[in-house]
BAZA-670448 format. One record per residue (C-alpha): residue number from 1; residue in one letter; x negated, z negated, y negated. Coordinates in pm, whole numbers. Layout:
REM residues N
  resi  resn       x       z       y
   NUM     a       X       Z       Y
...
//
This chain:
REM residues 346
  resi  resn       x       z       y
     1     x  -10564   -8499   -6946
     2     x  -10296   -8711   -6769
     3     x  -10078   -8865   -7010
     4     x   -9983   -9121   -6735
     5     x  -10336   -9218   -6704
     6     x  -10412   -9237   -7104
     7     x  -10120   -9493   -7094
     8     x  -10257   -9686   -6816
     9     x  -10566   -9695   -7029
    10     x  -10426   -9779   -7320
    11     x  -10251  -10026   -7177
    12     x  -10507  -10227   -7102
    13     x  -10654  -10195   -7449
    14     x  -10314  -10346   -7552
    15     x  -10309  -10643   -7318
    16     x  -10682  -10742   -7410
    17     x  -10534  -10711   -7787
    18     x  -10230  -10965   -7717
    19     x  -10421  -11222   -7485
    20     x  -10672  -11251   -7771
    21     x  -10490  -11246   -8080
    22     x  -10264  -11582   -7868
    23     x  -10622  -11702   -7756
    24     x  -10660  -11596   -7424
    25     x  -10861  -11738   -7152
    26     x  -11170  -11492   -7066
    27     x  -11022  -11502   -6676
    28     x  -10696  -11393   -6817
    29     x  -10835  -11067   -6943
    30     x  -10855  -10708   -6696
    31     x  -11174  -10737   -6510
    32     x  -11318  -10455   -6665
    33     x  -11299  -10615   -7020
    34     x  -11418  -10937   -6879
    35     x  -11740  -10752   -6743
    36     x  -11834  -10552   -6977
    37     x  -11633  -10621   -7337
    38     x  -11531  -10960   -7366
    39     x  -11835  -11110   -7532
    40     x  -11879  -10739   -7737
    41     x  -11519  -10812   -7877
    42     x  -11612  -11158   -7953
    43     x  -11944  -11043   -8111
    44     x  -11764  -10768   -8328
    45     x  -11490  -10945   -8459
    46     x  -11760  -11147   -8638
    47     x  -11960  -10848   -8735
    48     x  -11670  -10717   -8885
    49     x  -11629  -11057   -9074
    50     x  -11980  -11044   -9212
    51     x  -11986  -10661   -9319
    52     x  -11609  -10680   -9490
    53     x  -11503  -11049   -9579
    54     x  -11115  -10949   -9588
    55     x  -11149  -10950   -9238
    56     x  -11110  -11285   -9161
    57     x  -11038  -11398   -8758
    58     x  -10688  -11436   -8876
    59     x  -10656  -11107   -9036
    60     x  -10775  -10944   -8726
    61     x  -10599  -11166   -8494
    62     x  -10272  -11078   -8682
    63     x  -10362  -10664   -8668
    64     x  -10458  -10748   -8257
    65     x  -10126  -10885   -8208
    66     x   -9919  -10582   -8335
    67     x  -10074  -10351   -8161
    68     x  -10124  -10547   -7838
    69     x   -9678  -10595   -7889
    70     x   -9627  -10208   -7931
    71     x   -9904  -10120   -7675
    72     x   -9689  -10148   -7366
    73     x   -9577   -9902   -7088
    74     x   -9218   -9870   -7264
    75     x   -9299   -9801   -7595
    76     x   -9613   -9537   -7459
    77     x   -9393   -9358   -7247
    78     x   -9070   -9342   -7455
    79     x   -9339   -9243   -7809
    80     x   -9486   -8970   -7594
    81     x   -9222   -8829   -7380
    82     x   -9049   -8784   -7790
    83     x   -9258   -8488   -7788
    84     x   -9356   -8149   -7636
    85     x   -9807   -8224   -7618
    86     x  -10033   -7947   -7685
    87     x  -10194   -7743   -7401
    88     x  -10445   -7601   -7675
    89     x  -10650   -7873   -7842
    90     x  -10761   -7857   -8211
    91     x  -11006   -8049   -8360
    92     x  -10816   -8298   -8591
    93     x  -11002   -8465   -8869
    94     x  -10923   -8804   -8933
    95     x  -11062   -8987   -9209
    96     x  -10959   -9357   -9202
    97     x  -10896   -9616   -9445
    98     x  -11063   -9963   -9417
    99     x  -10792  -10204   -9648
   100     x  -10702  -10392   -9313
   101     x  -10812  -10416   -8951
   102     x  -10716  -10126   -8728
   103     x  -10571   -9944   -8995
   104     x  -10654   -9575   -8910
   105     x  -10571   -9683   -8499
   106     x  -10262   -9533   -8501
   107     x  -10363   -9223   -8642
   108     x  -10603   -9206   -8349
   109     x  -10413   -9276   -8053
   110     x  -10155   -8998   -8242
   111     x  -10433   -8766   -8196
   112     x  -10552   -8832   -7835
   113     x  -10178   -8866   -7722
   114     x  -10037   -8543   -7834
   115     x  -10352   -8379   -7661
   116     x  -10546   -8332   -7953
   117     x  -10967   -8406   -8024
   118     x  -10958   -8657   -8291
   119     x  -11268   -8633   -8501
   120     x  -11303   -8950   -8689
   121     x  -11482   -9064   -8982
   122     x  -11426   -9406   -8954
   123     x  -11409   -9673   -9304
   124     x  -11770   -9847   -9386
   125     x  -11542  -10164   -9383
   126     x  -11393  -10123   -9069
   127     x  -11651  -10005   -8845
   128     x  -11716  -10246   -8544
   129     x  -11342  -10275   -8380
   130     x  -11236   -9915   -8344
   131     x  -11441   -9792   -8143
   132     x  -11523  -10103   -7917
   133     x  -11137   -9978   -7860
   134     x  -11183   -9634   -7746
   135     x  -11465   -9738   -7555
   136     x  -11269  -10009   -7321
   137     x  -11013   -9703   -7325
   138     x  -11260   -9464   -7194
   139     x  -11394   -9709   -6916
   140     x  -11062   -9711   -6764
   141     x  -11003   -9328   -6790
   142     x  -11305   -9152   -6873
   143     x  -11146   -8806   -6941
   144     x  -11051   -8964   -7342
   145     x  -11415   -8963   -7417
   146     x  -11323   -8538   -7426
   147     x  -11080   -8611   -7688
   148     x  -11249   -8782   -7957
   149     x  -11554   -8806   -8147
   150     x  -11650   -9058   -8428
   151     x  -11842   -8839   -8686
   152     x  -12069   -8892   -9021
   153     x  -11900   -8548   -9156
   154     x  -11574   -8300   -9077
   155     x  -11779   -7997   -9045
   156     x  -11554   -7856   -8815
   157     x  -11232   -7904   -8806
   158     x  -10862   -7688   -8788
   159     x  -10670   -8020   -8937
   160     x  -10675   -8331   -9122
   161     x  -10532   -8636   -9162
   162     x  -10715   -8831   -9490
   163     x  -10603   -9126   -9550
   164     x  -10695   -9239   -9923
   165     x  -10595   -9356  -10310
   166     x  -10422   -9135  -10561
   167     x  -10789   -9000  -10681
   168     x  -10950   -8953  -10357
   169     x  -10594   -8761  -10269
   170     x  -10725   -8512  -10506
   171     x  -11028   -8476  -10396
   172     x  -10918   -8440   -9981
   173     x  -10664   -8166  -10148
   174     x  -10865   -7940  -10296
   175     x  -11157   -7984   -9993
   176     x  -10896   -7938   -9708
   177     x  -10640   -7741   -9912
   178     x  -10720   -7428   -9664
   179     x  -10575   -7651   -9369
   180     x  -10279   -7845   -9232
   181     x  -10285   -8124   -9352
   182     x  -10129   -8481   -9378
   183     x  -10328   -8659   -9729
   184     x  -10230   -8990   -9755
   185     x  -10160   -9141  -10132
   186     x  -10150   -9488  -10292
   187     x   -9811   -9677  -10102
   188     x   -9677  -10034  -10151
   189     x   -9402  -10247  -10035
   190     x   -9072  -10398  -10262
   191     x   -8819  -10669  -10135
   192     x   -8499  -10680  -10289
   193     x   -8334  -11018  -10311
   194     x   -7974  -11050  -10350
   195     x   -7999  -11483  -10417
   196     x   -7807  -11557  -10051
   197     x   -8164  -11599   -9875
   198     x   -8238  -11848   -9671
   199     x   -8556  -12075   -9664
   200     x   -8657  -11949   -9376
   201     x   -8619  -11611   -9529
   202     x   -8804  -11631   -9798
   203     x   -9079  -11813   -9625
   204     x   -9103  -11503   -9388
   205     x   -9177  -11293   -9714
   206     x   -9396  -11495   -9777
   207     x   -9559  -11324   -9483
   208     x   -9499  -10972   -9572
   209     x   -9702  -11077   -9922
   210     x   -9963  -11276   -9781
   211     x  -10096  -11093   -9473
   212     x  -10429  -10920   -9480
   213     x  -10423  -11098   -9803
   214     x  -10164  -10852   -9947
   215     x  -10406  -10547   -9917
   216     x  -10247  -10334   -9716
   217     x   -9953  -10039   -9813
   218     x   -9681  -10229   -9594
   219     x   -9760  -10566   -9828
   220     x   -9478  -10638  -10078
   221     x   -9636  -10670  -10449
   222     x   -9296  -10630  -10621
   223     x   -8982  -10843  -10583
   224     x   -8641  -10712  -10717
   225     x   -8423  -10991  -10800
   226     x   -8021  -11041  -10932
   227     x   -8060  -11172  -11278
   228     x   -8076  -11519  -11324
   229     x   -8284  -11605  -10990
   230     x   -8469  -11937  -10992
   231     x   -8766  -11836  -10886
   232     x   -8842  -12223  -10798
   233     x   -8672  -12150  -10495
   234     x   -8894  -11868  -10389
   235     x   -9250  -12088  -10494
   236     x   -9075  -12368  -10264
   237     x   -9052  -12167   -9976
   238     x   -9426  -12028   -9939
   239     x   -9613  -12354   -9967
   240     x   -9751  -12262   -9637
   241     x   -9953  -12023   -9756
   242     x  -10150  -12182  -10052
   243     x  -10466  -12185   -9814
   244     x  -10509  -11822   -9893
   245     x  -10658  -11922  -10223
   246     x  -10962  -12078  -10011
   247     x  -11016  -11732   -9926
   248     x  -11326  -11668  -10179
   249     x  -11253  -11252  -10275
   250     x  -10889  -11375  -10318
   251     x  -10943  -11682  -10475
   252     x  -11203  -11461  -10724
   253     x  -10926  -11216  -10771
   254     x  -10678  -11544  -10869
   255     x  -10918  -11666  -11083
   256     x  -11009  -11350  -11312
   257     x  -10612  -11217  -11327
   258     x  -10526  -11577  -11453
   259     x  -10794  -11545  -11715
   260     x  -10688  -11208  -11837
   261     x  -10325  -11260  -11853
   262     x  -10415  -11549  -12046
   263     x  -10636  -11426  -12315
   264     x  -10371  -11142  -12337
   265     x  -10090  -11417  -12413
   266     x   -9909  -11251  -12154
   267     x   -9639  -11468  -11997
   268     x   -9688  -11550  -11611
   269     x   -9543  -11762  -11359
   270     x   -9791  -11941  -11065
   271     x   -9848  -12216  -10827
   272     x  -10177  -12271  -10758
   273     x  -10246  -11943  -10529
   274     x  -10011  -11637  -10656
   275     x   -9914  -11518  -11028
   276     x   -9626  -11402  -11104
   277     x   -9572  -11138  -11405
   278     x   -9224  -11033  -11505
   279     x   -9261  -10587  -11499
   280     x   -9142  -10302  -11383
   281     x   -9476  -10221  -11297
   282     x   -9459  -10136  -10876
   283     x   -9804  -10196  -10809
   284     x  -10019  -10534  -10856
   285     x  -10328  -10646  -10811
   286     x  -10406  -10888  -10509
   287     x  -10325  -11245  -10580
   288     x  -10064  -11120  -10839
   289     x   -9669  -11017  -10757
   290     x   -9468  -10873  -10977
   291     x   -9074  -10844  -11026
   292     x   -8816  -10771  -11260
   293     x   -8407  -10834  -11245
   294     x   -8112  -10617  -11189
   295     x   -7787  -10627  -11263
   296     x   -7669  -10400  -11062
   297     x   -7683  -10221  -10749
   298     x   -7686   -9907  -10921
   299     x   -8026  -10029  -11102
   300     x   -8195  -10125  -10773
   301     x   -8067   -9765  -10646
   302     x   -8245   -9601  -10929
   303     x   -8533   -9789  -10946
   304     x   -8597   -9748  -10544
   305     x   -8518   -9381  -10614
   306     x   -8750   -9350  -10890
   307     x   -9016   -9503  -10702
   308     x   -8939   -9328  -10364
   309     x   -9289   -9135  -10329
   310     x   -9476   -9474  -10350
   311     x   -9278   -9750  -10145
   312     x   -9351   -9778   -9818
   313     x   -9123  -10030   -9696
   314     x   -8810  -10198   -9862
   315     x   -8755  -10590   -9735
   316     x   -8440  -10738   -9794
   317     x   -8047  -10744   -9599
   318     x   -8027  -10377   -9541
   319     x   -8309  -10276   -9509
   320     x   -8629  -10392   -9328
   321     x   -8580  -10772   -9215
   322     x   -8795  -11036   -9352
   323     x   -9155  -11113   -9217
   324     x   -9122  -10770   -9033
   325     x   -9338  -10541   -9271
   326     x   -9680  -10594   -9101
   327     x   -9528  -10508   -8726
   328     x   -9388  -10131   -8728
   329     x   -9349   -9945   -8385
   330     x   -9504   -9635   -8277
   331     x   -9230   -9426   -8451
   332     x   -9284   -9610   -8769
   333     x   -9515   -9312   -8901
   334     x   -9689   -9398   -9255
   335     x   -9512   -9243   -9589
   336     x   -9232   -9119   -9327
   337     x   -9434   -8836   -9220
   338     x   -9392   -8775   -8832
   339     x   -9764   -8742   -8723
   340     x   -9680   -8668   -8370
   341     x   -9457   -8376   -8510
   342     x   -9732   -8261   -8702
   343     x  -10032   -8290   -8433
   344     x   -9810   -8114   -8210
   345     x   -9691   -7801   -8396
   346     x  -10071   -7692   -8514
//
């Protein structure tokens, strides 16, 4: 294929994305989308609503708009020229997750980019928006349609990327053990707080909690803080996202942590629409955030260390900026493994 036309077509994949996550005229859109996809978008975002109730217009409005930012000429060309594509093409299993919108996309146009046949089992709950994707993409260049194929089972593949919890990781292990592989484990996201934040600050963690409802591996569930912290200050500065708990799964999920950390005299913290429980525990349920002081940057060293295998992204002044998690760039390659490297040294 020509990479310079797989951009081109991608790019316009990326520019419907943006001009509908910001709420795009229909005239605004390539003329090919207005033709033949516009009203299929619209009538698969809310098929994707019905079938998976996390997916909310917002939640997929808010996955549309970071990929429709990092799905530009730039960022295609400088991603792909990184890397020395494959004249041979092997048939790369990809078996996607469904915790968010668009999750598994990037693992897709990895596949087709670096020259690749993606074969994809797609997620029961995210089933409608992929490939209403790769179809617009094929449209504009139809040589892509060669280089993927969405599939009930891997019967025949040389690779695989799964994509998975800690038990299905087992599982995907001993199945694909015989092949490269990339298998995918149970991730989450930590902020470490020094006390100097800002409002503003804090509000945009608020954000990296809150989006997609806090389901996804870049969400932070754990908050490191200096000893001492008020955590009045925090609660103050994510009032604007107390709707959530209108959300019915979350507000469920709300309702039946309150009532077990209750009965189990367990002390909590809350506001209305998040609980707070004092742990070392990394992960937490949705609707619940844990945290635990330091005293120490040695003990935030250790405990980040300890805990390297299962963070995926560390907020805070340092490291990742606030309100960033849910918008990583085409280099920003899940558990830090370089899936373009991979995909192109099979």
């Amino acid at each position: 294929m020509d990479t310079n036309k797989i951009i081109e077509a991608f790019l316009v994949v990326g520019d419907s994305l943006s001009k509908w996550s910001t709420g795009g005229d229909k005239a605004l859109f390539h003329p090919i989308v207005q033709e033949r996809f516009y009203d299929k978008m619209l009538a698969n975002i809310e098929l994707a609503e019905i079938h998976n109730k996390w997916f909310t217009k917002e939640a997929v409005n808010e996955s549309f708009l970071n990929f429709g930012n990092i799905l530009t000429k730039n960022n295609l060309g400088a991603w792909v020229n990184t890397y020395v594509l494959v004249k041979e093409p092997k048939d790369v299993g990809l078996i996607l997750a469904g915790n968010i919108p668009l999750v598994g996309f990037h693992d897709i146009l990895s596949t087709i980019f670096s020259g690749n046949r993606a074969m994809i089992k797609l997620s029961r709950d995210d089933k409608f928006l992929l490939p209403l994707l790769l179809e617009i993409a094929v449209t504009i260049y139809p040589e892509i349609e060669e280089h993927y194929e969405i599939v009930e089972k891997l019967n025949r593949i040389e690779a695989v990327i799964a994509t998975g919890s800690d038990n299905t990781s087992l599982y995907f292990e001993k199945y694909f053990g015989h092949l490269p592989r990339i298998i995918r484990k149970n991730r989450t996201s930590v902020a470490v707080l020094s006390g100097n934040e800002t409002t503003e600050e804090l509000r945009l963690l608020g954000k990296d909690i809150f989006a997609y409802f806090g389901l996804g591996c870049r969400n932070v569930s754990h908050l490191i803080l200096p000893k001492g912290y008020d955590l009045n200050k925090f609660f103050g500065a994510i009032v604007d996202y107390g709707d959530v708990i209108n959300h019915n799964k979350y507000g469920n999920n709300y309702d039946y942590y309150r009532a077990i950390f209750l009965m189990n005299q367990e002390p909590i913290l809350e506001n209305g629409f998040l609980l707070t429980r004092e742990t070392k525990d990394l992960f937490a349920p949705v609707a619940v955030l844990h945290y635990h002081f330091y005293e120490s940057k040695e003990e935030v060293d250790v405990y980040l260390s300890e805990h390297e295998q299962k963070i995926q992204v560390i907020v805070g002044h340092g490291y990742t900026s606030f309100g960033q998690t849910q918008s990583p760039g085409l280099c920003d390659y899940a558990d830090n493994v370089d899936t373009m490297e991979f995909l192109t040294h099979l």
